[in-house]
N, C-alpha and C positions, 0 to 999 in steps of 0.2 A: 588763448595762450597755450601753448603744446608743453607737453609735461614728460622731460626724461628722467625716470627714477634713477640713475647709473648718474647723475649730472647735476649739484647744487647752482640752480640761478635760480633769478623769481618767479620762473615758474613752479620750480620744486618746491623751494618755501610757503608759495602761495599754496600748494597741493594740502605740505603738510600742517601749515597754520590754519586752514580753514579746516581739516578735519580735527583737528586737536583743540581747535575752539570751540570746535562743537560736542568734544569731549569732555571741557572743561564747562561750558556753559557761558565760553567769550563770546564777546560779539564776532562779527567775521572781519577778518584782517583789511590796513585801509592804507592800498598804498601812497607812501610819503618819502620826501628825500632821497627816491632811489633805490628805497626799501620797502616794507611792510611795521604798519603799526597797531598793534591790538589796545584796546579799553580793557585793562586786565578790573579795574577800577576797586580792590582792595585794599585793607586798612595798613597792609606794607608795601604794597606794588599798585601804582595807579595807572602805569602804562609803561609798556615794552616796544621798541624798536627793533627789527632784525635785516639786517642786511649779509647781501651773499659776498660780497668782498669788503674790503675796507677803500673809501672814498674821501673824496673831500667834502662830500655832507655829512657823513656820519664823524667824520673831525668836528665840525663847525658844531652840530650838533650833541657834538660829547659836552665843546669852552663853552655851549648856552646851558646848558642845564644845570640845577642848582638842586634841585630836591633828590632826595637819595630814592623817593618810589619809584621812579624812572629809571627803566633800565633799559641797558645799550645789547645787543646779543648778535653774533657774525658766525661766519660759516668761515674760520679762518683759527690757526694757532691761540693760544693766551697769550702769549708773547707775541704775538702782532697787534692784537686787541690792545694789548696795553704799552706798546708802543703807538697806537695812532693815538690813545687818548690822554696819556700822560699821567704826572702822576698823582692827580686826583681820583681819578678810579683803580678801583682794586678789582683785577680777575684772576677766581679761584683755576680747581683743577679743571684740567684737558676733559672736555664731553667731545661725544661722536655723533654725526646724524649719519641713521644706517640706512639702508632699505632692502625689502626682501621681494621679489616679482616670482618666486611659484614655492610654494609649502603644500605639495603635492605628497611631496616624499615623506615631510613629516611627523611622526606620529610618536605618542608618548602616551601611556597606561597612568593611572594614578597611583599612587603610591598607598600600601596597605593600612588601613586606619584613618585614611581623609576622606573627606566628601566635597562632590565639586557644588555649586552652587553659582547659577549663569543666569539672566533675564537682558532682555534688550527692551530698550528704552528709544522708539523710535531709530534715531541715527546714532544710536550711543549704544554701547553693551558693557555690560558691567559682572565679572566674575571672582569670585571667595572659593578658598579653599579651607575647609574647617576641617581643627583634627578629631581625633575621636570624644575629646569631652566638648566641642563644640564651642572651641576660642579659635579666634582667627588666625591661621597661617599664613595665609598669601592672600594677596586682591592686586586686581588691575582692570584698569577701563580702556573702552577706545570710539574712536570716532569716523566715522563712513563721510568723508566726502564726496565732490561731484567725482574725483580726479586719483581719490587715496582711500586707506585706511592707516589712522597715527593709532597710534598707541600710547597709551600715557599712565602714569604712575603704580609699574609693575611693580611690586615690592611683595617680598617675602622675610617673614621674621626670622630673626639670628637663630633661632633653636628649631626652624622649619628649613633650612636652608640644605644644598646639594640632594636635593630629593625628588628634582624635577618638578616642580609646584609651578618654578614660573613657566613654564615649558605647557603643563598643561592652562594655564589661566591662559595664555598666550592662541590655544588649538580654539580653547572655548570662546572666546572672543572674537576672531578671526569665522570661525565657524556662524554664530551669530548675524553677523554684521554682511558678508557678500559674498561673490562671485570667487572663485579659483584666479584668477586671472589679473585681480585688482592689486595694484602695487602696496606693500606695506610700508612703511615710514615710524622711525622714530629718533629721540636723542636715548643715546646711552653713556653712562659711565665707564670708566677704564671695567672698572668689574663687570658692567653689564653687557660690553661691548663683549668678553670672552665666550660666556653665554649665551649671545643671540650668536655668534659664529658657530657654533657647535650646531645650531638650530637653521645653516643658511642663511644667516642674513650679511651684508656685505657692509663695509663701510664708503659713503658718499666723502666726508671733506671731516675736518675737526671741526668744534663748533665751542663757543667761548661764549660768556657771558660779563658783563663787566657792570659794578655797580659804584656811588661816589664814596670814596673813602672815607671812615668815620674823623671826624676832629681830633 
């Protein structure tokens, strides 16, 4: 299955769910109904669904589900999401899936008084940014597929914040894990999406998430 990073279908999905699964430590993605479904198998999430449009399976599939660990996720508006599934699910804010195909140009110094702190873990890397008394400022992991590298839970603390932290967790990660060449992938939020564009990275489609609305 050929894989355009510039192009949300499943094969994109599949690129970036198998590297991100394997950031996370999911099993690898199995496709179903049109889509892709991960065993997220958690004491709040038991399993995730993601399809690249909205269908008439993932309808069918919204009126069968009954348990709230199940969740429904599209490569499509909030407002389309929760108009295909109605109004037993609730979908929060707008997320983005980006991608980045050359971080050549990129480069960022650390910021005076932090230390980086990076190890790779087979197909996983994993990097911290601690400040001078050695409490955590930033972390973020990522995942080397056959096809990608996802990125997943870059976060930086409110009182580390605009100082380029994620910018370098992001070099060391990507440094780690492969080649120049290998397409980067991730979801970001309206905030994070600002940030990774300043850094190259482009956005693919909106991406939604939707879960069953509480009682």
């Amino acid at each position: 299955m050929g894989f355009d990073p510039g192009r949300v279908d499943l094969a994109w999905l599949r690129a970036w769910l198998e590297a991100r699964s394997i950031a996370r430590g999911f099993p690898a993605p199995i496709a179903d109904r049109g889509g892709w479904r991960i065993e997220t198998g958690s004491a709040t999430e038991i399993r995730r669904w993601i399809f690249p449009q909205i269908t008439p399976e993932l309808r069918a599939l919204g009126d069968a589900i009954d348990d709230p660990r199940m969740i429904i996720r599209a490569a499509v508006k909030p407002e389309a999401l929760a108009a295909a599934l109605g109004p037993r699910w609730t979908v929060p804010e707008q997320t983005f899936v980006m991608h980045r195909s050359d971080r050549n140009a990129v480069t960022q110094p650390l910021a005076p008084g932090y230390r980086l702190e990076s190890r790779r873990d087979g197909a996983v890397a994993h990097a911290f940014v601690l400040d001078a008394d050695g409490h955590l400022a930033a972390s973020g992991h990522a995942g080397r597929g056959s096809q990608a590298i996802a990125y997943d839970q870059i976060a930086t603390d409110a009182a580390h914040r605009r100082k380029g932290l994620g910018r370098v967790l992001m070099l060391a990660l990507g440094d780690l894990l492969g080649e120049q060449d290998v397409p980067e992938v991730l979801v970001a939020t309206v905030a994070g999406r600002a940030l990774y564009e300043t850094i190259g990275w482009q956005v693919v489609a909106p991406y939604a998430q939707a879960t069953l609305t509480a009682p």
